[in-house]
N, C-alpha and C positions, 0 to 999 in steps of 0.2 A: 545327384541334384538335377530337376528339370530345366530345360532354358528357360532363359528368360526372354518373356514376350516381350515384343516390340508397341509400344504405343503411345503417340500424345502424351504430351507433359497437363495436366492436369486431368487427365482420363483416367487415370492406374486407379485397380479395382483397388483397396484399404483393408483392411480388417481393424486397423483405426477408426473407429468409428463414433458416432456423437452416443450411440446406447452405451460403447465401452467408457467412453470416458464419463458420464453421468451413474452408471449402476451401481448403487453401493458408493460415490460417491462421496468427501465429505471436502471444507474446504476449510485452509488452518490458516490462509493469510491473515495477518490482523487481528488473528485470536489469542489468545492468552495462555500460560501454563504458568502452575504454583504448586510448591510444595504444601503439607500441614505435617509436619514430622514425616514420616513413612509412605502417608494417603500423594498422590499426585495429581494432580487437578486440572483438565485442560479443558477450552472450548472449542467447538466444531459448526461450523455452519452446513448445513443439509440443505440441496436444493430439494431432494427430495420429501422434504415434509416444509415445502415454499418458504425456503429459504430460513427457515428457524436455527438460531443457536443453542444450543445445549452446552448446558456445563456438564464435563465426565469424572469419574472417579475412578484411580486401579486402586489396589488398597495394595498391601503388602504381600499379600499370597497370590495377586497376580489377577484379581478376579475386578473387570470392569464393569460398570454402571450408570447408567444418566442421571444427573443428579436434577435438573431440571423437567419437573415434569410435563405433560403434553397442556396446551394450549396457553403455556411461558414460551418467553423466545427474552434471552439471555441479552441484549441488547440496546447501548444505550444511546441516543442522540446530539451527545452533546457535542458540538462544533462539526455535527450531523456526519461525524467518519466516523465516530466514536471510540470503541476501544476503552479498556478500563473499567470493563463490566461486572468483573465479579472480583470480589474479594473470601478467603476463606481462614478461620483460625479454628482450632478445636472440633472440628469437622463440623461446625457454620459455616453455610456459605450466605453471602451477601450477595444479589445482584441485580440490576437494573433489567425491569420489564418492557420490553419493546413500545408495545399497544398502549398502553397509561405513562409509561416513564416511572414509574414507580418504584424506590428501593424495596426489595423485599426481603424478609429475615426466614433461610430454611434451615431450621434446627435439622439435626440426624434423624432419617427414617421420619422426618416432618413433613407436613406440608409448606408450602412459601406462605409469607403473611408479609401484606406491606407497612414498612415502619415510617415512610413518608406521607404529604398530603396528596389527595385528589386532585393536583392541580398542574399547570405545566412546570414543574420547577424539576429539571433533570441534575442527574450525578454522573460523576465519572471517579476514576482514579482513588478508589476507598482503600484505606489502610487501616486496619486493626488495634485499637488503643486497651489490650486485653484490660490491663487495669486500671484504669476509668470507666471502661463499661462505653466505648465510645468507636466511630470511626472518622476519620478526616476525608473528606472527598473536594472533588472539584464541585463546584455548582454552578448551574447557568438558570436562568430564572428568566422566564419568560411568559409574567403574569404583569407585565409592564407594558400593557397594550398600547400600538401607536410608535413605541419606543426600541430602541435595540435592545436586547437581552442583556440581564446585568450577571456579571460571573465574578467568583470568590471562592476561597480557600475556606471550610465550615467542620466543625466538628461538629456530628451527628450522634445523637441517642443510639446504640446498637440494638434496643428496644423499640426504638419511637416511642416512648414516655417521654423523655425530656428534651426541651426544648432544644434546636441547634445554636450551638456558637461561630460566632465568625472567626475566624480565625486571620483571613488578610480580607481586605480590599480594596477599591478604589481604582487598581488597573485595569486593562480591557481583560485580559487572560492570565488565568492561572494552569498551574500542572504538578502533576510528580510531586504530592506532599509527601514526606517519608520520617517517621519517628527512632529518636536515636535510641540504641538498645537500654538506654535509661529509662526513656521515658520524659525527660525532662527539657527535650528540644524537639522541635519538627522545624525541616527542611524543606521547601518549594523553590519553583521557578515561576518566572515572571516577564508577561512581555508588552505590548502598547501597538495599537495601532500607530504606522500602516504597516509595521514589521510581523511575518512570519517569526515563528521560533528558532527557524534555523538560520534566521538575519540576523535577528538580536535580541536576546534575553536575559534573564538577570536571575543569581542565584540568592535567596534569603533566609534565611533561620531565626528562629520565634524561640523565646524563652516560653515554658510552660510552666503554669501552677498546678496545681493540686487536684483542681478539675477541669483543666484540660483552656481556658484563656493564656492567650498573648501576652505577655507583661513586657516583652521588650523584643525588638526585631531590629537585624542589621544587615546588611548585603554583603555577600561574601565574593561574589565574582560576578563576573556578565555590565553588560553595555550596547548600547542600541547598533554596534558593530563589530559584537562577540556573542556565539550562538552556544550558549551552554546549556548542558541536558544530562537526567539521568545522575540526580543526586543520591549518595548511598553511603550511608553509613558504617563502618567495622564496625567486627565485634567489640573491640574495643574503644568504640566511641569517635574515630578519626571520621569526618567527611571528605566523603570523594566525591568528583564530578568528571564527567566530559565538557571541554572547550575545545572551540575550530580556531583558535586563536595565532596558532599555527600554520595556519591555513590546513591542517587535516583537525579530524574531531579524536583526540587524543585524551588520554586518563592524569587529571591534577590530583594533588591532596591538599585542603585547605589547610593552612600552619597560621594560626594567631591570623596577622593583618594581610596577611599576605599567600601565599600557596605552591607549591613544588608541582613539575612536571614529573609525571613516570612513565617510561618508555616511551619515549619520544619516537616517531615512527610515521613514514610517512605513508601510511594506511587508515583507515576509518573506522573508528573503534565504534564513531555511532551512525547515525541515517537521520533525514526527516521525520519530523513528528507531528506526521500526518495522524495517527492514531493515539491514544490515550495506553500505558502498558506496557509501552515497549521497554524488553531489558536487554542492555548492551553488556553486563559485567555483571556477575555476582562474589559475594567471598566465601573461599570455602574452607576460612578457617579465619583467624586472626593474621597469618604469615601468607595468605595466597589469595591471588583475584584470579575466577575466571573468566574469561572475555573473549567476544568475538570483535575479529578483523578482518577486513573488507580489501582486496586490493583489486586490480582489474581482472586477474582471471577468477575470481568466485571470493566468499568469504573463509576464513580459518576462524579454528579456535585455539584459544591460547591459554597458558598459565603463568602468570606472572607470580614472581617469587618477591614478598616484601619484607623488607622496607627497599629494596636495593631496588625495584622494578625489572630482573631479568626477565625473560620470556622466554617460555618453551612452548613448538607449537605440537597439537595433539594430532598425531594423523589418522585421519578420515574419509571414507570416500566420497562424503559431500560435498558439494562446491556451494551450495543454499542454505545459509543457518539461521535462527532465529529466537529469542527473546530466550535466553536465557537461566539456566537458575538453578539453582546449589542447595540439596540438603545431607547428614549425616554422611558426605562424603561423596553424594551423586550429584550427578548433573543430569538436566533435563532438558533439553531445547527441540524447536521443529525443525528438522533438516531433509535437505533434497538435495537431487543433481541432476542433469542431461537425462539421465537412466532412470534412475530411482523417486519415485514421488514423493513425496513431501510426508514427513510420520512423526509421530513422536517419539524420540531417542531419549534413551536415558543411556548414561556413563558411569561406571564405578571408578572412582579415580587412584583407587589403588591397585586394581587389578588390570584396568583399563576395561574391561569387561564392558561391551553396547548389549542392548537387550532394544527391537522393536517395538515397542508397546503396542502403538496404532498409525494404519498405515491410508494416509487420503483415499487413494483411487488400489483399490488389490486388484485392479486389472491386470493381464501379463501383456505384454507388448514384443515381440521376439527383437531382440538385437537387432538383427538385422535387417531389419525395419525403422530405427530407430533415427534420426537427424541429429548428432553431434554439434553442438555451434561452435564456431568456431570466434574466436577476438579478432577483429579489424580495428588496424585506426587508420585512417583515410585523411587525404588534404580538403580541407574547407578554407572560404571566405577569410582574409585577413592574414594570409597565410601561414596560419593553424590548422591542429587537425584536432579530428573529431575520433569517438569511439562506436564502436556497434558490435552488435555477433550476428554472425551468419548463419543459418539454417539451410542447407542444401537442400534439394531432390533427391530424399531412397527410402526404397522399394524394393525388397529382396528378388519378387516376383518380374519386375517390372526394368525397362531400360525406352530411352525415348530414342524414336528416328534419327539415324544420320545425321549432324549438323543442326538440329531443334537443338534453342536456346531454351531455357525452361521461362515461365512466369513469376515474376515476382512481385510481392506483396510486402514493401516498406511499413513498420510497425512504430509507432510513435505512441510510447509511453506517454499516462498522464503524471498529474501533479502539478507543474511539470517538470519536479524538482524530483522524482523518481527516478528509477534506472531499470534495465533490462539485463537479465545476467544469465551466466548459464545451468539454469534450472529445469526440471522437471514443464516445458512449458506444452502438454497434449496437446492444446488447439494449435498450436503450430505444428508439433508432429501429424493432426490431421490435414493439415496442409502438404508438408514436404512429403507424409507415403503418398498423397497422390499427385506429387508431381511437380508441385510449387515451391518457390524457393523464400526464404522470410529471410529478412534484416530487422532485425531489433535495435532501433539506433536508441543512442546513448547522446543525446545531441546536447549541446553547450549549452549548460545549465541544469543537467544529471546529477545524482550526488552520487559518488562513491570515487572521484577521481579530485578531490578536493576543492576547498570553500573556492578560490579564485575559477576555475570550471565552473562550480556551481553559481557563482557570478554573473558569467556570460550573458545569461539572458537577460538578466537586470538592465532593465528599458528598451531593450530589444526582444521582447516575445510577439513573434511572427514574423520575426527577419532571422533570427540567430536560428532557430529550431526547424525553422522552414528550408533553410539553405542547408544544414547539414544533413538534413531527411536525404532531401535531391544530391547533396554532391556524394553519401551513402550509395545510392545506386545507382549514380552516374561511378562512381567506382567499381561497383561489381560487373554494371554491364560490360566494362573497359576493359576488365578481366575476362571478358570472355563466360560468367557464370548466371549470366541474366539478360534475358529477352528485351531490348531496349526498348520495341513495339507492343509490351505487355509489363507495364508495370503498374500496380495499385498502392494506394497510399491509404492505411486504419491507424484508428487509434481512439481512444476514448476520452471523454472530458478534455483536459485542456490537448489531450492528443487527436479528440476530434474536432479542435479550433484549431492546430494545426493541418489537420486534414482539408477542413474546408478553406483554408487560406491558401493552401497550398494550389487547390482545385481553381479556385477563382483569381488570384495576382502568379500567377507562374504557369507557364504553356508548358509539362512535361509529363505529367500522369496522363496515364489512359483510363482511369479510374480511380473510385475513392469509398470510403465505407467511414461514415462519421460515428459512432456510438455516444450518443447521451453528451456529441461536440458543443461548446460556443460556436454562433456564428454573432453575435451583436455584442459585445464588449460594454455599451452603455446601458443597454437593458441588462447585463451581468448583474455589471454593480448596482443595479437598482434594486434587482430584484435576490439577488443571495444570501445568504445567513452571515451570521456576523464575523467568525473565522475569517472567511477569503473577504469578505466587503472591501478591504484596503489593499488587497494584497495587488491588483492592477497598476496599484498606486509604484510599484518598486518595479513590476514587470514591464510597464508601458509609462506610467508618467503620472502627476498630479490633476485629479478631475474637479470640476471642470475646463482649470487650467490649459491642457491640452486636450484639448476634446478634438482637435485634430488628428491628434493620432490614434482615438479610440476610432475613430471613423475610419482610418485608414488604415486599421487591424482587425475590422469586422465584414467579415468574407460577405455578411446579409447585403453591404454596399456594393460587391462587385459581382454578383451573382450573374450580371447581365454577360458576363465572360468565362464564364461554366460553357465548356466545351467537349466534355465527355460526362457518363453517366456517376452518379455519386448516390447511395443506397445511405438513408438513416436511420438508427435505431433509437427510441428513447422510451422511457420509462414517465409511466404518466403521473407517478408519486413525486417526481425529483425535485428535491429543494436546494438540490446545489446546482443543478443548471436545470432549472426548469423547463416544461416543455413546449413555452410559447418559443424558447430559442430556435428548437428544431420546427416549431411550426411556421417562424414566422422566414422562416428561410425557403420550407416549404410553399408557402406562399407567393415568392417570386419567383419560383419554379415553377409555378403554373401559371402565374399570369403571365410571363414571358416564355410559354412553353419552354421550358431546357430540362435533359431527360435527369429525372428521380426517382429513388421510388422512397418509401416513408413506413413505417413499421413501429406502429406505438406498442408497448405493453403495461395492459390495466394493471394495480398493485406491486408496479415495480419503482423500485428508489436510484438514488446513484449506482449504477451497477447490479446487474442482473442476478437474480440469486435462486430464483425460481427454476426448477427441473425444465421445464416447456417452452420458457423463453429464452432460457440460456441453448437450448438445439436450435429454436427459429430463430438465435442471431447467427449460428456456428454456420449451420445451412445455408440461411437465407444468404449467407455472404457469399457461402460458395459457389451460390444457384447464380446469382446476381455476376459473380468473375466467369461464370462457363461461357453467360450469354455475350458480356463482352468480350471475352478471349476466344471464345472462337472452340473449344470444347466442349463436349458429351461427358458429362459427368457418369462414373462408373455405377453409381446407385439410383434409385430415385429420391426426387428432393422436390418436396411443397414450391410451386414455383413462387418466385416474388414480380409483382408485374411492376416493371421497369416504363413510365409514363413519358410520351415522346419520346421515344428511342427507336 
């Protein structure tokens, strides 16, 4: 084996690179997978064909297929995260069209035909009513000009002949309808502004007749300070849910007035429900649940034996699992790890037997090269502590000078009820091969470490997540494994309202990279979609109430105290932080000369999804940390010009 050169901590040449991690690319966060008997069904997002979703098909013998064809994009808007895109039964598929919103019906070997109106009235969350002839979906309807969008529970024509039925309304938000193996009940959830779903929701069950109306509805669990999710039916007829009641998000069974705990556990059976879809548990028989669990070092899977709730866990070498789901004995979910990208796994649960199906990124990556994160929990504010993982500097090739601290780049999730874990994360491994060190905090108000954590932020977003970023890498520097003269602070959406808060009311970054951030809190809520519109309301306070502290959370007021350079990225489609946010921050960056630089992308929405911009943020960030820190980047890289600097 050759030595290893000596060089700069952000210098080292890569073989990590932005062409590897995009070529052949596909991306599963947030997508779907469902069985039809034997057929497996998953969605894919491509940057490479700008960012389109495809729904896939393997059949039985192994042989995959795109079931939507070119100039569809699988994709639906509603509460604009979407999710709950396609539905499939008898090798139909159902799914919402990007470009119109439109439900469309593709028979086998068919073309899509839409069974909805021309108009803006979106779906999400469709369920299959094989006998009625019918689907139950979410609806958001926003042909109510002037007005917030009205959403409800509807049973749909699976033709589009006949007329739709309502099925609930009246609340701000519905979800998760799900029909009992009779036929003769569907199950939702339900929640009210100013609460999020994972604040307080409610679960309900509708009597059904003959063709498919309401006749009687009663609440079975949930309350405006219990978050329950993920109602699911046995085979034989029992309803089950998740509640954080607990204070983790744990598996009930509803019993008559009342409802039984099962495996009580203090791990996270579910997550936020940021997206439309997600499955936390399926059954893979009448006697057995399978289910994923969440604890601080990555997720498991599990088998629970009923009625008694034991649990056995399945060993895997993933520490990343996702949305779950159980047919003729298999199991199907997205999983990843540190190592391994993100694919589609299927399970024989008799044999134990995994089979790959389809794999995100078939890059290879050598080992050796590869950044491990490691779990910290670190002291914060209030004398609590906080979690994160750490991502080192390596480089098989590569080792830095003598006594060189490396550079670090603090990572602040959105939501910003989300979490960072130890996953499959490339854009950080293209960081640590060349040299830089990442923290992915986990900061107070993360979910996967339970409901009272996930509390913390509650009226404190931009104190609680702000101080835990900083007291994160005041921890690592301490240790000795990060350059205290070179640290940067990213993050996206509400991790880039972190970012800029942090850059503007705190003297400690030496930089900062906002992607698609808040900086105005009052222009937020004016101007966002009806989902988050309240959600300020829990995070900071009652508007406009306290309009004092929207002001005194919105970085756009202190900009005059930006004292190192801060790079913005935003997408000029975005309807969840629009992009007068980043402009209007922009703005007093130039009238007050203080150094930025600013980087829109035409056709881009919350989050980058396109092949071209997703390299000009990866790049442009790295270009933008070389000129501050003080390194020769190993490749070349499109410069970004950095104004007053």
């Amino acid at each position: 084996m050759s030595a290893r050169k000596v060089a700069p901590y952000g210098s080292w040449a890569s073989t990590v690179t932005v062409d590897l991690l995009l070529k052949g690319t596909v991306h599963m966060r947030n997508q779907m997978l469902r069985w039809d008997g034997e057929d497996l069904y998953w969605s894919e997002l491509r940057p490479d064909e700008a960012g389109r979703i495809v729904v896939c098909r393997r059949d039985p013998g192994g042989a995959i297929s795109d079931v939507t064809p070119p100039g569809f994009n699988a994709r639906t808007r509603v509460h604009e995260y979407g999710g709950g895109h396609f539905a499939v039964s008898g090798g139909t598929v159902w799914f919402t069209n990007y470009k119109d919103q439109r439900l469309y019906r593709q028979d086998r070997g068919g073309k899509p035909r839409p069974i909805t109106p021309a108009e803006d009235v979106r779906h999400a969350d469709m369920v299959v009513d094989d006998r009625r002839g019918r689907l139950y979906a979410v609806r958001e309807d926003h042909t109510t000009r002037g007005r917030e969008a009205v959403n409800s529970l509807v049973s749909l024509d699976s033709t589009g002949e006949r007329d739709a039925i309502t099925v609930a309304s009246g609340n701000d938000f519905y979800s998760s309808p799900k029909l009992s193996p009779d036929g003769n009940r569907v199950a939702w959830t339900t929640w009210n502004h100013p609460n999020m779903p994972w604040d307080g929701s409610e679960l309900w069950v509708g009597e059904l007749d003959r063709d498919g109306h309401v006749t009687s509805s009663r609440k079975i669990a949930g309350s405006d300070r219990e978050s329950v999710l993920q109602p699911e039916w046995s085979p034989t007829g029992d309803l089950y849910f998740l509640s954080d009641r607990s204070d983790w998000w744990n598996l009930y069974r509803a019993r008559g007035e009342g409802d039984e705990s099962l495996c009580r556990r203090s791990a996270e059976f579910g997550a936020p429900q940021w997206a439309f879809g997600m499955r936390f548990y399926a059954f893979a028989g009448p006697d057995e649940i399978v289910c994923l669990y969440s604890e601080p070092g990555g997720t498991k899977l599990g088998r629970i034996e009923l009625p008694g709730g034991a649990m056995q866990q399945v060993g895997l070498l993933y520490t990343s699992l996702h949305n779950v789901q159980t047919s003729r004995g298999k199991v199907a979910l997205f999983a990843g790890s540190a190592t391994l990208a993100e694919r589609v796994l299927t399970i024989d649960l008799g044999s134990g037997a995994q089979e790959v199906v389809r794999v995100s990124n078939p890059a290879h990556v050598d080992p050796a090269s590869l950044s491990i994160p490691k779990p910290i929990e670190f002291p914060t504010e209030g004398g609590l502590t906080a979690h994160a993982f750490y991502y080192p500097p390596r480089n098989q090739d590569f080792e830095s000078p003598p006594g060189e601290k490396p550079p670090l780049v603090v990572h602040c999730h959105g939501g910003p009820t989300a979490s960072g874990g130890p996953t499959y994360a490339f854009e950080y491994q293209y960081w640590t091969s060349r040299g830089i060190a990442v923290v992915d905090v986990n900061y107070g108000g993360s979910s996967g470490y339970g409901r009272a954590y996930r509390m913390r932020l509650n009226g404190n977003w931009g104190v609680v997540d702000v101080d835990d970023c900083i007291n994160a890498a005041r921890y690592l520097v301490g240790q000795g494994l990060a350059d205290g003269d070179r640290v940067s602070i990213t993050g996206g959406s509400a991790g880039g309202f972190t970012v800029l808060l942090s850059l503007t009311k705190r003297d400690f970054y030496n930089a900062g990279a906002s992607h698609f951030g808040i900086g105005d809190l009052e222009l937020f809520i004016k101007e966002t979609h009806k989902f988050e519109a309240r959600y300020v309301d829990t995070l900071v306070g009652p508007y406009p109430e306290r309009a004092d502290l929207y002001k005194d959370r919105s970085a756009v007021h202190f900009a005059d105290n930006l004292k190192v350079p801060v790079i913005l990225f935003q997408g000029l489609e975005d309807e969840v932080v629009p992009p007068s946010q980043a402009e209007e921050f922009v703005a007093v960056c130039k009238k007050k000369k203080l150094p930025y630089a600013y980087v829109a992308f035409e056709g881009e929405q919350h989050g980058f999804r396109q092949e071209k911009n997703i390299r000009r943020s990866i790049e442009g960030e790295m270009y933008f940390l070389s000129r501050i820190f003080c390194f020769d980047t190993a490749g070349r890289i499109e410069p970004v010009e950095i104004e007053n600097f």
